[in-house]
C-alpha positions as CSV (number, residue, x, y, z in Angstrom):
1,X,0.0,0.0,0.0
2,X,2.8,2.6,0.9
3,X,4.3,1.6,-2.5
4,X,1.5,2.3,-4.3
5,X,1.3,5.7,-2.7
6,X,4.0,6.8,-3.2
7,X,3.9,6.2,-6.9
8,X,0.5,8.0,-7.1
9,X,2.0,11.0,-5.0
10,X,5.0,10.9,-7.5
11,X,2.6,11.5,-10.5
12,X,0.8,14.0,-8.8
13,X,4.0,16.2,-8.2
14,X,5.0,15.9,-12.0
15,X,1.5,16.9,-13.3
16,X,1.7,20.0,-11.1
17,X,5.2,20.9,-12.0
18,X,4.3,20.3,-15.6
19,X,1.4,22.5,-15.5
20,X,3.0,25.2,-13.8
21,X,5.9,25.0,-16.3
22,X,2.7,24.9,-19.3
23,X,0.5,27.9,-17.5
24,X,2.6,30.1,-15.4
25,X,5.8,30.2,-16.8
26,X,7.1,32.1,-19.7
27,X,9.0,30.8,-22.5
28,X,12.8,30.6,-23.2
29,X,12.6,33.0,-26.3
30,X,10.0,35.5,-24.7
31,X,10.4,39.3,-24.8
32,X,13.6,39.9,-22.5
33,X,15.4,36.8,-22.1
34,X,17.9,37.9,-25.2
35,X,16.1,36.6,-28.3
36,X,16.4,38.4,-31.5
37,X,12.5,40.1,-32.6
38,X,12.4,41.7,-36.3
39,X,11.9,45.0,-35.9
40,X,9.4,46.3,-38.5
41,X,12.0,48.1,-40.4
42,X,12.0,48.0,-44.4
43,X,15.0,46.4,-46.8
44,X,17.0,48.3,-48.3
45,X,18.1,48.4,-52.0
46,X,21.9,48.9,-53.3
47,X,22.8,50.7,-56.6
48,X,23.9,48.2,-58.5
49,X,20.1,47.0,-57.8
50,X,18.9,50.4,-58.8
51,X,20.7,50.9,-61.8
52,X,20.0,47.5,-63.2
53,X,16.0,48.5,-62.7
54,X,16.2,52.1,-63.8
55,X,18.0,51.2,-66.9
56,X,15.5,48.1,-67.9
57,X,12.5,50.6,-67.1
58,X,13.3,53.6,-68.3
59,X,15.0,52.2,-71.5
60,X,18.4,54.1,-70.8
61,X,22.0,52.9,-70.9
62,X,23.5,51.9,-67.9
63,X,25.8,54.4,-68.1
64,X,23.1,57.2,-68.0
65,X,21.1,55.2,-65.3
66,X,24.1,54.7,-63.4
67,X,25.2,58.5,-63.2
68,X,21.4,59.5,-62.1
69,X,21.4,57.0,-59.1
70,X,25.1,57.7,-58.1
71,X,23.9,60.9,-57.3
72,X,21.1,60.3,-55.6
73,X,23.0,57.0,-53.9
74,X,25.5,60.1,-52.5
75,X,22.7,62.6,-51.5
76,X,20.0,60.0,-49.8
77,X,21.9,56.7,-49.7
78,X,20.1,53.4,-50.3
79,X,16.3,53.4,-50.9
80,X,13.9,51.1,-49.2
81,X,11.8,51.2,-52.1
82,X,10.9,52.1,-55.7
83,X,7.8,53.6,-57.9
84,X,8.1,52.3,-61.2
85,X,5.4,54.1,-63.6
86,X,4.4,56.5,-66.7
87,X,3.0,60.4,-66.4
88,X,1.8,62.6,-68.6
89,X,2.1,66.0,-67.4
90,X,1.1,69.5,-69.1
91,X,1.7,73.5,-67.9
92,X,1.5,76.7,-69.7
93,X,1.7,78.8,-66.1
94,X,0.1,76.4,-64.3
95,X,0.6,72.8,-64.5
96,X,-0.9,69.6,-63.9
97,X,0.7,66.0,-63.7
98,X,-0.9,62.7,-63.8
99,X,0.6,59.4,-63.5
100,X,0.5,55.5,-62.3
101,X,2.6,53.3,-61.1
102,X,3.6,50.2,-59.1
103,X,5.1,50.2,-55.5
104,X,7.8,47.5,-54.8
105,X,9.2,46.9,-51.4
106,X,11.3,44.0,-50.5
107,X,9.3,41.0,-48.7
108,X,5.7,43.4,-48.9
109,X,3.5,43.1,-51.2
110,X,3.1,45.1,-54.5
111,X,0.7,47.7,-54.3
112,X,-0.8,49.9,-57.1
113,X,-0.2,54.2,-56.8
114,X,-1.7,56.7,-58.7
115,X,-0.5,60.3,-58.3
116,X,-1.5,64.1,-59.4
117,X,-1.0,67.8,-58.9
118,X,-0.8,71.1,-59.7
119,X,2.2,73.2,-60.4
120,X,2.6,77.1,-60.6
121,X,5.6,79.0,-61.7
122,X,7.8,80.0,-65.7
123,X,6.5,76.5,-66.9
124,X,5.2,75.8,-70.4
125,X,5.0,72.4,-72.6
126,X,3.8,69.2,-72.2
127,X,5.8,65.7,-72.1
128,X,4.7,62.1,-71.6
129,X,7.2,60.2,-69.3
130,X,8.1,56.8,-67.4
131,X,9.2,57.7,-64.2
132,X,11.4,55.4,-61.7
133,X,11.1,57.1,-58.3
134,X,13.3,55.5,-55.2
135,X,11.7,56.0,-51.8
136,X,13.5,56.6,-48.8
137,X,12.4,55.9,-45.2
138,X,9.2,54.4,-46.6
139,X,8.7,51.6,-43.7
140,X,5.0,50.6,-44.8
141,X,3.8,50.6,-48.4
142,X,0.7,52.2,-47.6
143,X,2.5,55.5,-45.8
144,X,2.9,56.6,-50.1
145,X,-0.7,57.9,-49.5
146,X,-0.1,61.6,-48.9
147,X,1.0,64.5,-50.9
148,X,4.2,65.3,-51.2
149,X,5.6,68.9,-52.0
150,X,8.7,69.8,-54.3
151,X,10.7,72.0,-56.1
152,X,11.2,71.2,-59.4
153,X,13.7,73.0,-62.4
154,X,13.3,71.0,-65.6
155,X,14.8,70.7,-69.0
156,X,13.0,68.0,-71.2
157,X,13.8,67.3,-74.3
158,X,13.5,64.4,-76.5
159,X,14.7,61.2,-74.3
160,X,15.6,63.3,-71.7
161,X,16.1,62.3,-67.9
162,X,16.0,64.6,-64.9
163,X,15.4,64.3,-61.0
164,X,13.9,66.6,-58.4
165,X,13.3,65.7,-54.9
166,X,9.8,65.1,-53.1
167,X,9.5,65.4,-49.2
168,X,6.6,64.9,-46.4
169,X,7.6,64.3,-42.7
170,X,10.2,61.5,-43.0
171,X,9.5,60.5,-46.5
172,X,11.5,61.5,-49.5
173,X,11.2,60.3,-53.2
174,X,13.6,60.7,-56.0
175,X,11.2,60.6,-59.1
176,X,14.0,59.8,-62.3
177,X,12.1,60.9,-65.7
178,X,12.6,59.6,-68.8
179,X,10.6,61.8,-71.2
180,X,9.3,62.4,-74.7
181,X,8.3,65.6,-75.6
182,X,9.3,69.4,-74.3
183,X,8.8,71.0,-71.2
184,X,11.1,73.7,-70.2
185,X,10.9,75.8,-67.0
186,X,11.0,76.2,-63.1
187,X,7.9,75.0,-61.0
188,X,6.8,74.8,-57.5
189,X,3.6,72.2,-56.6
190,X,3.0,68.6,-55.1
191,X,2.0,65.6,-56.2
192,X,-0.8,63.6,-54.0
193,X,-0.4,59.8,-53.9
194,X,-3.2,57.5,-54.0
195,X,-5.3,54.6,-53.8
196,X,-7.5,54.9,-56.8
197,X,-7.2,57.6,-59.5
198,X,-8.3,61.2,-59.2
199,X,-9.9,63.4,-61.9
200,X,-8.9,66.7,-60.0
201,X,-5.4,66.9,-59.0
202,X,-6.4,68.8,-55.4
């Protein structure tokens, strides 16, 4: 009999430990005991990535690419990730841009942007363009929905290419234009990215 209580009274113990160990215990890899979490922070792309993109896209030698993305590589370092799309843009005065596009980020999924705004300032022509923009300190795909102000100078001639810089809080994009057509001139504006395409461009 003292045998067979003692076995019983064995089990017992381990059913209690184990349950304790199951219910109020907390794992070996829980928050604060030194295990690694990921962090929520986007990938990043290199140049060589960039150029190799920009060139296929936009049609342009590598060399040309390459020149456009060094610069920006020097001013903003490496993106976290890239617009690929066409525009067609007009102004004489004031302007107005239109465009679509594709968001890619690595390990998110690809989302769809549309874009548009108005521009004032010594601006006249039209041109039709595909645009390559790199995003910087875009975490989350769906923080491209906002409008983002600029300063823009261009020169576009036939198969031209020119950058200008777009920035809102954090964000900045580096649209790269690849145009046919002629716009010459200076202009101030922003371009509001969303969802679903807009007829009016405020």
């Amino acid at each position: 009999m003292d045998r067979r209580k003692l076995i019983i009274s064995g089990m017992a113990a381990a059913g209690t430990s184990a349950a304790s160990s199951a219910f109020g215990q907390e794992p070996a890899s829980a928050p604060g005991s030194g295990a690694s979490y990921p962090t929520g922070a986007a990938s990043t792309y290199s140049a060589d990535e960039m150029i190799r993109a920009t060139s296929d896209f936009l049609g342009v030698t590598a060399e040309a690419a390459g020149g456009a993305i060094e610069r920006i590589f020097r001013e903003k370092g490496q993106p976290t990730g890239y617009i690929a799309g066409e525009e067609g843009s007009g102004a004489v005065g004031v302007g107005l841009r239109y465009g679509r596009g594709l968001l890619y980020m690595k390990g998110r999924p690809t989302q769809e942007v549309f874009w548009q705004g108005p521009s004032v300032g010594w601006d006249w022509g039209g041109n039709a363009s595909r645009v390559f923009t790199l995003c910087y300190n875009l975490q989350y795909g769906d923080a491209i929905y906002r409008r983002f102000p600029g300063v823009e100078g261009t020169a576009y001639l036939v198969g031209g290419l020119g950058v200008n810089y777009q920035r809102a809080d954090d964000i900045t994009l580096a649209p790269i234009r690849a145009g046919v057509g002629l716009r010459l001139g200076a202009n101030v504006g922003y371009l509001g990215y969303s969802r679903k395409r807009k007829v009016l461009p405020f």
